[in-house]
C-alpha positions as CSV (number, residue, x, y, z in Angstrom):
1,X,1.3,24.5,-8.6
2,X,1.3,25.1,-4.9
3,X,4.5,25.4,-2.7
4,X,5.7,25.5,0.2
5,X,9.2,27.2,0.2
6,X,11.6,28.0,-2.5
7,X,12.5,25.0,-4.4
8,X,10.1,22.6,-2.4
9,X,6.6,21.2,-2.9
10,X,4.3,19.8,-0.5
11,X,3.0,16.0,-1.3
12,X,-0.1,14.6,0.8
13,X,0.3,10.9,1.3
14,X,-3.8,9.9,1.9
15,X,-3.3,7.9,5.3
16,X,-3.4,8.4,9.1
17,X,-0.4,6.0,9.5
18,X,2.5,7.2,10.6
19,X,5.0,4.3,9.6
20,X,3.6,5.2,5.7
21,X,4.3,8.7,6.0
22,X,7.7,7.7,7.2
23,X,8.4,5.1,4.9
24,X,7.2,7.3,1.5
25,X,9.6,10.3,3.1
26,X,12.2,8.5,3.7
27,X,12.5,7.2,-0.2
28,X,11.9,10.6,-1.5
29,X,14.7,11.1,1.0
30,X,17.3,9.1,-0.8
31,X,16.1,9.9,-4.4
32,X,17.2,13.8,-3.1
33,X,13.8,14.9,-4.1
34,X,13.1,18.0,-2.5
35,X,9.8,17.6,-1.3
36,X,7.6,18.4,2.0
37,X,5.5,15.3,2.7
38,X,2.5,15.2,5.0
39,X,0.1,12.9,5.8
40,X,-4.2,13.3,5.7
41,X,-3.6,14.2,9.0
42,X,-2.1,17.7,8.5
43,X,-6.2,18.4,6.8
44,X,-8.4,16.8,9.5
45,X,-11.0,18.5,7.8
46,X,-11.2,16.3,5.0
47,X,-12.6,13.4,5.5
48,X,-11.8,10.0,4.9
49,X,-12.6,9.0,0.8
50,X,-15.1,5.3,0.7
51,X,-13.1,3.2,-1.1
52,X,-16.0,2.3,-3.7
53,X,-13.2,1.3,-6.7
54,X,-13.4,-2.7,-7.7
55,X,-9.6,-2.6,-8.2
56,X,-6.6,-0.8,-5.8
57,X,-5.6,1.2,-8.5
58,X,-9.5,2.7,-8.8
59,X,-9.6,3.0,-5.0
60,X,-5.8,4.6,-4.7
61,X,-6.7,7.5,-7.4
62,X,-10.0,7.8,-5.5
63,X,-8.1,8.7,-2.3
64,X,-4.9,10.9,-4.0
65,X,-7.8,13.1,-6.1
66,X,-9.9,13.6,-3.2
67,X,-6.8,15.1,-1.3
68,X,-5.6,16.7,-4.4
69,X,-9.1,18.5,-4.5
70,X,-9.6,19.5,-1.4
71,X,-6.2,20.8,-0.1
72,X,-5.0,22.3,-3.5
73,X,-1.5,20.2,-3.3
74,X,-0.7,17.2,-5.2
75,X,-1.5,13.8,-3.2
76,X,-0.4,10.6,-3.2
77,X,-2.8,7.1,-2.5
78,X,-2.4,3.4,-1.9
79,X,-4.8,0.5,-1.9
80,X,-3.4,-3.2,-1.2
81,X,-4.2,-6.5,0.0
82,X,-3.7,-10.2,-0.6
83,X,-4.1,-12.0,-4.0
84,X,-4.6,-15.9,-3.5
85,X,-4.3,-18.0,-7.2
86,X,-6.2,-20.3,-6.3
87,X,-8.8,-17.9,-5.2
88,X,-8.9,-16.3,-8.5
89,X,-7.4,-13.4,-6.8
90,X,-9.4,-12.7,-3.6
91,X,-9.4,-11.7,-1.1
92,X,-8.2,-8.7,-3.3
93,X,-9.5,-5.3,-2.8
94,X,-11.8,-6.9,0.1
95,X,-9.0,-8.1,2.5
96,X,-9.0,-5.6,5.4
97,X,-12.6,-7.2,5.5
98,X,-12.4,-10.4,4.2
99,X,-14.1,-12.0,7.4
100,X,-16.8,-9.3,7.2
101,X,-15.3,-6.5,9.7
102,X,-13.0,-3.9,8.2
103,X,-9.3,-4.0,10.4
104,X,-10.0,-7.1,12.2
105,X,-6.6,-8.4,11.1
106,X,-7.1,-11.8,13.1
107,X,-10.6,-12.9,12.1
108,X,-9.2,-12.3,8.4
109,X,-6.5,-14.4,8.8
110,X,-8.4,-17.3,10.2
111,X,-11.3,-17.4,7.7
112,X,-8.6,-17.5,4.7
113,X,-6.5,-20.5,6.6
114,X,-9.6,-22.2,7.1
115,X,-10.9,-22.0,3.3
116,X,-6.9,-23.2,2.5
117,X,-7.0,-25.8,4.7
118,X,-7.2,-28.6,1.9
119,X,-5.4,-26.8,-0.3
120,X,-1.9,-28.5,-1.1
121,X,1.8,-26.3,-1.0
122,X,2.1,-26.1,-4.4
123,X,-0.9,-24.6,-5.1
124,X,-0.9,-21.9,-2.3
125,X,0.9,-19.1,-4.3
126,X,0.1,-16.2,-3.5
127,X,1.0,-12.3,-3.7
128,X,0.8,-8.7,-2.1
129,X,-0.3,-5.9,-4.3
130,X,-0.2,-2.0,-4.1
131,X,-1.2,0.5,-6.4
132,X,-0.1,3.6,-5.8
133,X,-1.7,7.0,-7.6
134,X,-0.6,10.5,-7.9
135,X,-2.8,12.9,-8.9
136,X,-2.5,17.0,-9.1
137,X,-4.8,19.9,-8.2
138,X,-5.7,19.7,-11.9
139,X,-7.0,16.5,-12.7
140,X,-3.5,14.9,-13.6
141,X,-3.3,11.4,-12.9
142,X,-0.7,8.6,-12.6
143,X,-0.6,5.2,-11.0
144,X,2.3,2.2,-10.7
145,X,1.9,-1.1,-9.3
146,X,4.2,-3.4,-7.0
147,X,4.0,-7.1,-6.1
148,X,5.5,-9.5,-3.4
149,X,4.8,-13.0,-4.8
150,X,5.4,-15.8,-2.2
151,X,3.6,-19.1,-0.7
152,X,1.0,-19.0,1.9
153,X,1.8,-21.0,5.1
154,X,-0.5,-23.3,6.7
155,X,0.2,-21.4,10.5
156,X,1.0,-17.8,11.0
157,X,4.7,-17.2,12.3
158,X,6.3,-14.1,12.9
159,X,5.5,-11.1,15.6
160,X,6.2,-8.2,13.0
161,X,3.7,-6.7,10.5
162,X,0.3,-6.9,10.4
163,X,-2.4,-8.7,8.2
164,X,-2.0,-11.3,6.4
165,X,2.4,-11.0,6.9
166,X,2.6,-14.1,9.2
167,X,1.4,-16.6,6.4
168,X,3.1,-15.3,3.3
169,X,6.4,-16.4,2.9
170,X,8.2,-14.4,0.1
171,X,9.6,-16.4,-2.5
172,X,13.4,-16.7,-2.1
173,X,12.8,-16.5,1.5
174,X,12.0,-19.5,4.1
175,X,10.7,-16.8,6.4
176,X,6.8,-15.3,6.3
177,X,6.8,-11.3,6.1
178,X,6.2,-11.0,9.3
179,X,9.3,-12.4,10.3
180,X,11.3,-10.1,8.4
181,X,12.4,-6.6,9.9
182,X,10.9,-3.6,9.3
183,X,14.0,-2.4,7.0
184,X,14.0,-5.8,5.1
185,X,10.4,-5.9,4.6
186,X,10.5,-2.1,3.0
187,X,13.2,-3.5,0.9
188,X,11.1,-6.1,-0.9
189,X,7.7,-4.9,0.0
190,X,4.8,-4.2,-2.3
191,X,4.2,-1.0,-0.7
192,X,7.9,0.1,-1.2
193,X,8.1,-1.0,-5.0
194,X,5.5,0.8,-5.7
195,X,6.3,3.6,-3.5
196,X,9.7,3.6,-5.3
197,X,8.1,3.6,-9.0
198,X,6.9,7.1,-8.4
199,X,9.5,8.7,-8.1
200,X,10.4,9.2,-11.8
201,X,6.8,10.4,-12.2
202,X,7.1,13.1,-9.1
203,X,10.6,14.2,-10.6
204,X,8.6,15.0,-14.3
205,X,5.3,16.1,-12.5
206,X,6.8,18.0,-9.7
207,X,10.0,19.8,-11.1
């Protein structure tokens, strides 16, 4: 396995986003693995993996091999989006472009409210899920899963966040994600627990 410096291992997390890299390092952090994170953007000549999978864990080990492959050090991967139950489940994998252009966080948003519209508070459960993969140089594999369930509100509130946070109110909560601060959102995030269920897999897979 590749490393870095004596007693340390470099992990790619597969993203461009800063507050990811930061949020991934900073639980590695406080589980005293020794371990040198980077994000995609330390290889900008890789480039970015089509996320072909039907389900976020086949698109997460999609991403974490292709960085695995290509940079020789193990990777890390998410995929996540919005699960509506009455929607059997969608917008699922197809969130980020649930309104038919990928990222555009607002158009999203209003399509799903819209096809809610008649749809009652007790049936507007709802959940965030991540799947997050590791894979190694040689083909190892390894993916966990995380969940925020909650209730989909009928207006967004909230500045915080992105996406679909201003209409999910976590359960237990009578505030939407993106009410929440950063801190407490990473506390009871998707993302986080599954971000946080790797790390007994890195401790046996790393050393």
């Amino acid at each position: 396995m590749s490393t870095v410096s004596e007693g340390s291992t470099r992990l790619i997390l597969a993203t461009r986003n800063a507050h990811k890299v930061s949020e991934l390092r900073a639980i590695l952090g406080a589980a005293g693995l020794d371990v040198e994170l980077v994000g995609a953007d330390a290889y900008p000549e890789v480039p970015d993996v089509r996320e072909t999978g039907v389900t976020f864990a086949e698109n997460a080990l999609l991403k974490a091999h292709a960085l695995a492959r290509a940079t020789g050090f193990p990777a890390v991967a998410d995929d996540s989006g919005l699960s509506v139950d009455v929607l059997g489940g969608a917008p699922g994998i197809f969130s980020a472009r649930w309104a038919g252009r990928h990222g555009d966080d607002q158009a999203n948003l209003d399509l799903l409210l819209a096809q809610l519209g008649d749809i009652a508070p007790p049936h507007r459960a709802a959940h965030f899920a991540c799947a997050a993969a590791l894979a190694l140089p040689d083909g190892t594999e390894r993916v966990v899963e995380g969940q925020l369930r909650g209730t989909l509100r009928f207006e967004p509130v909230g500045t915080h966040g992105f996406g679909y946070d201003p209409i999910l109110q976590p359960d237990g909560y009578q505030v939407t994600c993106a009410e929440l601060t950063p801190d407490q959102k990473n506390a009871i995030s998707h993302r986080g627990q599954a971000f946080r269920a790797l790390l007994p897999l890195l401790r046996d897979l790393l050393g």
